[in-house]
PyMOL CGO cylinders between C-alpha atoms (Angstrom):
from pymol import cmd
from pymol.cgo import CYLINDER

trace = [
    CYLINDER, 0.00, 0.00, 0.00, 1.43, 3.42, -1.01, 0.3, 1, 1, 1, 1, 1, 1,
    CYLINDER, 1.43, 3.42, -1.01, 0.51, 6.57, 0.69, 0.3, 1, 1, 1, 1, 1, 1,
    CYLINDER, 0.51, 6.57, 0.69, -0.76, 9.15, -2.06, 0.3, 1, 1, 1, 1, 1, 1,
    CYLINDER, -0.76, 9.15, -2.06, -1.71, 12.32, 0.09, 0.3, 1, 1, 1, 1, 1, 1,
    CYLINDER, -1.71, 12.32, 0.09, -1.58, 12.97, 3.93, 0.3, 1, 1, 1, 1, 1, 1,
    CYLINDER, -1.58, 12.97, 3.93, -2.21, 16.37, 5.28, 0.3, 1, 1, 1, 1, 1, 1,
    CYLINDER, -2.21, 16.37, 5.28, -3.19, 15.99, 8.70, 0.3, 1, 1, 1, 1, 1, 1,
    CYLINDER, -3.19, 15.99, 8.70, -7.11, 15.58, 8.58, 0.3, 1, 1, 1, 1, 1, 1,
    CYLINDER, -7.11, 15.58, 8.58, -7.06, 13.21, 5.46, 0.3, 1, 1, 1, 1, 1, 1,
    CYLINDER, -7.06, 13.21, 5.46, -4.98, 10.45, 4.51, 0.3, 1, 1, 1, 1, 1, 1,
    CYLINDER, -4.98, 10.45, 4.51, -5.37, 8.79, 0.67, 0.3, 1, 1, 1, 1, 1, 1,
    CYLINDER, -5.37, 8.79, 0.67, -3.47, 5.11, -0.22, 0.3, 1, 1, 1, 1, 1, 1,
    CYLINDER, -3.47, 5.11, -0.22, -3.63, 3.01, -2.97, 0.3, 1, 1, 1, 1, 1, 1,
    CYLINDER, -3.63, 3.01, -2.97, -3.27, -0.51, -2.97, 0.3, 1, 1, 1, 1, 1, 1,
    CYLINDER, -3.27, -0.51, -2.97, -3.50, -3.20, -6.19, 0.3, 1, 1, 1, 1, 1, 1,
    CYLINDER, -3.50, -3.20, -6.19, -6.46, -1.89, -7.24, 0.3, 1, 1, 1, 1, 1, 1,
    CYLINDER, -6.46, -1.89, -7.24, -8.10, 0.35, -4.50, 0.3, 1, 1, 1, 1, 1, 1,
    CYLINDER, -8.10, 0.35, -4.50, -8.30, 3.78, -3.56, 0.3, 1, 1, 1, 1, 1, 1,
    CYLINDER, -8.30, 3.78, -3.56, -8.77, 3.76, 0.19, 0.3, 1, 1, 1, 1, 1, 1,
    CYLINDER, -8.77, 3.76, 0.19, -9.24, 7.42, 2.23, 0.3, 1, 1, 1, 1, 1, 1,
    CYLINDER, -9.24, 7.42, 2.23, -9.54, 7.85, 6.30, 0.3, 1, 1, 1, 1, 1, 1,
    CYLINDER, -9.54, 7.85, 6.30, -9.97, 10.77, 7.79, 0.3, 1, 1, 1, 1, 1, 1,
    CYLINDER, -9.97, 10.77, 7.79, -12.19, 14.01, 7.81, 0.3, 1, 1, 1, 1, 1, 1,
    CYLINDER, -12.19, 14.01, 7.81, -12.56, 14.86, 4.65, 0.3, 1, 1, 1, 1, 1, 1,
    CYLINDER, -12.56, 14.86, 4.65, -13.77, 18.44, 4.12, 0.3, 1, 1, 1, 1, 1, 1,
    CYLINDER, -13.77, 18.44, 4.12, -13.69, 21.69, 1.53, 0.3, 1, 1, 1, 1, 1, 1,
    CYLINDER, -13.69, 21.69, 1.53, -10.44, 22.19, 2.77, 0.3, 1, 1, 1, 1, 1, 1,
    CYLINDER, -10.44, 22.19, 2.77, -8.87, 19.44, 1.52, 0.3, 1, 1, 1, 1, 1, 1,
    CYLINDER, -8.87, 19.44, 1.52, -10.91, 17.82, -1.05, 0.3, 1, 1, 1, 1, 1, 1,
    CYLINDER, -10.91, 17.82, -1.05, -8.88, 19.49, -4.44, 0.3, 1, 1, 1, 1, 1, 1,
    CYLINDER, -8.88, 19.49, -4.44, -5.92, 17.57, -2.70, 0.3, 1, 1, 1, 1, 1, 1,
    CYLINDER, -5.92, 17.57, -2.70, -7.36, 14.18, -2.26, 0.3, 1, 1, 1, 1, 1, 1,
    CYLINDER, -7.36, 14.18, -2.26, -9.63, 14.38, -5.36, 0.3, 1, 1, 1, 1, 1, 1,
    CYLINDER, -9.63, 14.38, -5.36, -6.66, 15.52, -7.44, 0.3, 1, 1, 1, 1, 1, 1,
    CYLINDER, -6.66, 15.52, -7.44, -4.45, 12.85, -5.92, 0.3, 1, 1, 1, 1, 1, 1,
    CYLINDER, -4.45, 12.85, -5.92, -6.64, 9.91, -6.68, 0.3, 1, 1, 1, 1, 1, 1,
    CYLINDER, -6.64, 9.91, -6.68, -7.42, 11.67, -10.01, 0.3, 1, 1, 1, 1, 1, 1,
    CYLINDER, -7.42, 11.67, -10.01, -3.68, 11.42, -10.84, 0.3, 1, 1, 1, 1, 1, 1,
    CYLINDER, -3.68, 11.42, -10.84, -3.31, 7.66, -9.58, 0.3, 1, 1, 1, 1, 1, 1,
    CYLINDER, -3.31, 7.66, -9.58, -6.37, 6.33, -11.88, 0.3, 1, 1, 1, 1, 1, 1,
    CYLINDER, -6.37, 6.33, -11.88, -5.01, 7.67, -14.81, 0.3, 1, 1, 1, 1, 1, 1,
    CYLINDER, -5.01, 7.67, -14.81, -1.96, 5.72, -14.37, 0.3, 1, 1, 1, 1, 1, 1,
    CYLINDER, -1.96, 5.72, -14.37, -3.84, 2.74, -14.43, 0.3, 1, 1, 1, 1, 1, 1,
    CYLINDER, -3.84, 2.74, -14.43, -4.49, 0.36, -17.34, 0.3, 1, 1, 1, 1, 1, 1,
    CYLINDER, -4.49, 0.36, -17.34, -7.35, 1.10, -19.84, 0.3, 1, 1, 1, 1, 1, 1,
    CYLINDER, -7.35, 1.10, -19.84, -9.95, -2.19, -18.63, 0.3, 1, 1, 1, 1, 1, 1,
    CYLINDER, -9.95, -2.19, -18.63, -8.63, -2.51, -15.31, 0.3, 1, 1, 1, 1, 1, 1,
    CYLINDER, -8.63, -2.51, -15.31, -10.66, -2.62, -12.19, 0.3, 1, 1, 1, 1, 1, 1,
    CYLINDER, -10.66, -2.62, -12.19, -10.84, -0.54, -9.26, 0.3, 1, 1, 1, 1, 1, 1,
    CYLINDER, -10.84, -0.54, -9.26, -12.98, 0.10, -5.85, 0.3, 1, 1, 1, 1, 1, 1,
    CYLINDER, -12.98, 0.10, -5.85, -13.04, 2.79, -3.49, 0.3, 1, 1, 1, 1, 1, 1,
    CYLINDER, -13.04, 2.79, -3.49, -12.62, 2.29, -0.06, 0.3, 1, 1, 1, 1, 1, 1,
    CYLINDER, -12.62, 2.29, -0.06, -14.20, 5.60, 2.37, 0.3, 1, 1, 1, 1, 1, 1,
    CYLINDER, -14.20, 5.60, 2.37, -14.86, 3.15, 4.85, 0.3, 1, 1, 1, 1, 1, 1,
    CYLINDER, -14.86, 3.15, 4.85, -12.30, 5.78, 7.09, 0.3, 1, 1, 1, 1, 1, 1,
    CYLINDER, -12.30, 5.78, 7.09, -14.53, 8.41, 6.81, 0.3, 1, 1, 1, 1, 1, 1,
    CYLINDER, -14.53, 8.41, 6.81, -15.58, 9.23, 9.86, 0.3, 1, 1, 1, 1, 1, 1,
    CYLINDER, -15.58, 9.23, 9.86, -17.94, 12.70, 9.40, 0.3, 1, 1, 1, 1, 1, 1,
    CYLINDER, -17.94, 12.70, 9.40, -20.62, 13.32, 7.02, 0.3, 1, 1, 1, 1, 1, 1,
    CYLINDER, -20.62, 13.32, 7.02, -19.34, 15.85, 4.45, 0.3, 1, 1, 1, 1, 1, 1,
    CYLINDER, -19.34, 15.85, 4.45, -20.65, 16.13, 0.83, 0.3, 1, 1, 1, 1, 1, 1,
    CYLINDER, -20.65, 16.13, 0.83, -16.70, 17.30, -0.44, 0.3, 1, 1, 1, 1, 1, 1,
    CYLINDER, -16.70, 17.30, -0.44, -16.17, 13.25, 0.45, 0.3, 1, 1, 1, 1, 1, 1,
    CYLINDER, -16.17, 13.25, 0.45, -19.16, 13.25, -2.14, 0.3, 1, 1, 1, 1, 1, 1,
    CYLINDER, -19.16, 13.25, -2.14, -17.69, 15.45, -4.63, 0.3, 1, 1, 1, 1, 1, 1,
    CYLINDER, -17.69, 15.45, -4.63, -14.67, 13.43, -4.30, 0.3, 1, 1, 1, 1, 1, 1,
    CYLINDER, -14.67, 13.43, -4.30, -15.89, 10.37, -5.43, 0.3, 1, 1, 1, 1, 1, 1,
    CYLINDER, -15.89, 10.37, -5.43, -17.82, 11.72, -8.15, 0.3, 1, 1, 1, 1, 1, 1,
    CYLINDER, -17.82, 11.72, -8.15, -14.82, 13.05, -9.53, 0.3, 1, 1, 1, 1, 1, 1,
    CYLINDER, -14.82, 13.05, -9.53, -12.88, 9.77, -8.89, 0.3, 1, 1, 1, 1, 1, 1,
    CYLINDER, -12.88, 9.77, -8.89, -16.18, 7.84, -10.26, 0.3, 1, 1, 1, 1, 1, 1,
    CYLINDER, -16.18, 7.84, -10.26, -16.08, 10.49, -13.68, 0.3, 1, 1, 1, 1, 1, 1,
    CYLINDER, -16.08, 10.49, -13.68, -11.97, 9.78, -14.07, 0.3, 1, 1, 1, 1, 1, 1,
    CYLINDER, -11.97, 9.78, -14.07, -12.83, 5.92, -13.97, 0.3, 1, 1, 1, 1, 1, 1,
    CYLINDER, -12.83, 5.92, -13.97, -15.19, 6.12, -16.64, 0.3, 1, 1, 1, 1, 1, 1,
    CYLINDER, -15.19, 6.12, -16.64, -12.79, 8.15, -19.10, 0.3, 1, 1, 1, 1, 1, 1,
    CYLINDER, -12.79, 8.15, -19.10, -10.05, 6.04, -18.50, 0.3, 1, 1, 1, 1, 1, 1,
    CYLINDER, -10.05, 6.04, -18.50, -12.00, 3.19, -18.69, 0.3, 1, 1, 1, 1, 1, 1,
    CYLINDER, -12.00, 3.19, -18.69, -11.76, 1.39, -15.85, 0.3, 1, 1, 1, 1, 1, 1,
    CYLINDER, -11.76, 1.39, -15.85, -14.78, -0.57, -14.26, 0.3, 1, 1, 1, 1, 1, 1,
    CYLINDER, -14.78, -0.57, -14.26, -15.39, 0.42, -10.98, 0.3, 1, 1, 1, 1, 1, 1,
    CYLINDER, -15.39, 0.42, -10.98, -15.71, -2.96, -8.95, 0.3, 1, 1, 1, 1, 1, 1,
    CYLINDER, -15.71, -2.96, -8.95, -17.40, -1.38, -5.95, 0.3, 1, 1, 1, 1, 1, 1,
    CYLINDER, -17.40, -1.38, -5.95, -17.54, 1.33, -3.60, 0.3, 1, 1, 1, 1, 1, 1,
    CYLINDER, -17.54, 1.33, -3.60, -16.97, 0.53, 0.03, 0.3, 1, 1, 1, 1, 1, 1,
    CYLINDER, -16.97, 0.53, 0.03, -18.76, 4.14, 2.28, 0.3, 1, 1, 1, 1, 1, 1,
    CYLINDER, -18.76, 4.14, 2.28, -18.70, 4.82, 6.05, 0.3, 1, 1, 1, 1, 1, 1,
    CYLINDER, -18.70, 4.82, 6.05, -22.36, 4.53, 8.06, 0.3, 1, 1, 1, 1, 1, 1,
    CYLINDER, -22.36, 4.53, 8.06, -22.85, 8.25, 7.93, 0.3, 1, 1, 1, 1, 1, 1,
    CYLINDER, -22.85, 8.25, 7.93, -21.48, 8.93, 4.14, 0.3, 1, 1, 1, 1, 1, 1,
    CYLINDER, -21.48, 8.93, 4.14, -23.61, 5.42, 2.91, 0.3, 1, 1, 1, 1, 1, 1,
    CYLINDER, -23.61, 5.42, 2.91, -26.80, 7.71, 5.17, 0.3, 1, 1, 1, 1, 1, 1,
    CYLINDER, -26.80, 7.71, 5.17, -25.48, 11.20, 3.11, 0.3, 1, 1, 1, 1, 1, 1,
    CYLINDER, -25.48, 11.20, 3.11, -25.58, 9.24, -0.55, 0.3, 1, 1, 1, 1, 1, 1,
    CYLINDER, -25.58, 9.24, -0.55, -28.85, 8.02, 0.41, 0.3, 1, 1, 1, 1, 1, 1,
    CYLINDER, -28.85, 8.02, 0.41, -30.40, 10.96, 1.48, 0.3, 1, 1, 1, 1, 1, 1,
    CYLINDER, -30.40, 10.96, 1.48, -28.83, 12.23, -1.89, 0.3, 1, 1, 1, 1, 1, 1,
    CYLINDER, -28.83, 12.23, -1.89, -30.41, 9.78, -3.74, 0.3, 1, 1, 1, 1, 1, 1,
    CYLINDER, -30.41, 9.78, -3.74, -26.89, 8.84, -5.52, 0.3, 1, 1, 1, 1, 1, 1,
    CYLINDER, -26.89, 8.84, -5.52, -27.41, 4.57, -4.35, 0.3, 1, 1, 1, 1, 1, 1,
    CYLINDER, -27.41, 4.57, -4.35, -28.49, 3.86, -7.82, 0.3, 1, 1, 1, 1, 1, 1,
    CYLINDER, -28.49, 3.86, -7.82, -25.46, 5.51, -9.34, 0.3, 1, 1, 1, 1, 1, 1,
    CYLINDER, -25.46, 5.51, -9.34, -22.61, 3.81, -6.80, 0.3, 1, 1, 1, 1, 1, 1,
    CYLINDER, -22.61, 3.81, -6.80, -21.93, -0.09, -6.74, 0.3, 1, 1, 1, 1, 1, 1,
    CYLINDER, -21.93, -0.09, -6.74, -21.83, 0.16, -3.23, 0.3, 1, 1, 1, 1, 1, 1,
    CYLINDER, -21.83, 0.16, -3.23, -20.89, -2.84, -1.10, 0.3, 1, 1, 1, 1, 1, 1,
    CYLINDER, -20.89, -2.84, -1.10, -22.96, -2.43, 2.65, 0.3, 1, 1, 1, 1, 1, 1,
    CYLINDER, -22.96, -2.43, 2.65, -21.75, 0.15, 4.93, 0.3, 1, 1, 1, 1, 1, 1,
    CYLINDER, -21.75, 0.15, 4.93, -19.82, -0.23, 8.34, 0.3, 1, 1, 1, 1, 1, 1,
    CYLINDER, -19.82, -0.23, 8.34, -21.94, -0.36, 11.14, 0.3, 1, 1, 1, 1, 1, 1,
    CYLINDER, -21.94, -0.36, 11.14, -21.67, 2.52, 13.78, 0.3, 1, 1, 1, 1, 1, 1,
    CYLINDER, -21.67, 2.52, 13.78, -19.37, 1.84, 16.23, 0.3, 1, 1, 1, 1, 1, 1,
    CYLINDER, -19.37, 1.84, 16.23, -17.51, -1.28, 14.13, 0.3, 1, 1, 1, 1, 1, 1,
]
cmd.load_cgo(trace, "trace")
């Protein structure tokens, strides 16, 4: 697992095939991370597969949204199939809310508390 982007609040690594972010993510720092996993999905191979882990995140926060949307939109023009997308209790309750379920292949959430 390499570390792509740590800056305190948010940290962003990449393993074989996933994208995996813990932390706060916020306004502040979601150019950073977005642009960071941005970067390391175009280096992949046209085909591949990929998931996103935001498991981490541990606060509600639509930048985490706008984040993966971005990652989700750089997937799709390098064409790599998105396996699935792994969210955090309170970010799986945001996308809902958001009505974005039918446009993530999201795996179940982490309980609260787990």
């Amino acid at each position: 697992m390499s570390v792509l982007l740590e800056d305190g609040a948010n940290r962003l690594e990449a393993g074989d095939d996933v994208l995996t972010v813990v932390g706060s993510v916020d306004f502040d720092g979601a150019a950073a991370l977005a642009e960071a996993g941005r970067h390391w999905l175009e280096g992949r191979s046209r085909g591949g597969r990929v998931a996103f882990d935001l498991k981490g995140v541990d606060r509600v926060s639509s930048a985490a949204v706008s984040v993966l949307l971005e990652w989700l939109r750089q997937a799709h023009r390098t064409g790599l199939d998105v396996g699935d997308v792994r969210l955090s209790a309170p970010l799986a309750r945001l996308t809902e809310v958001a009505d974005l379920n039918s446009l993530l292949p999201i795996v179940a959430p982490v309980e609260a508390g787990r």
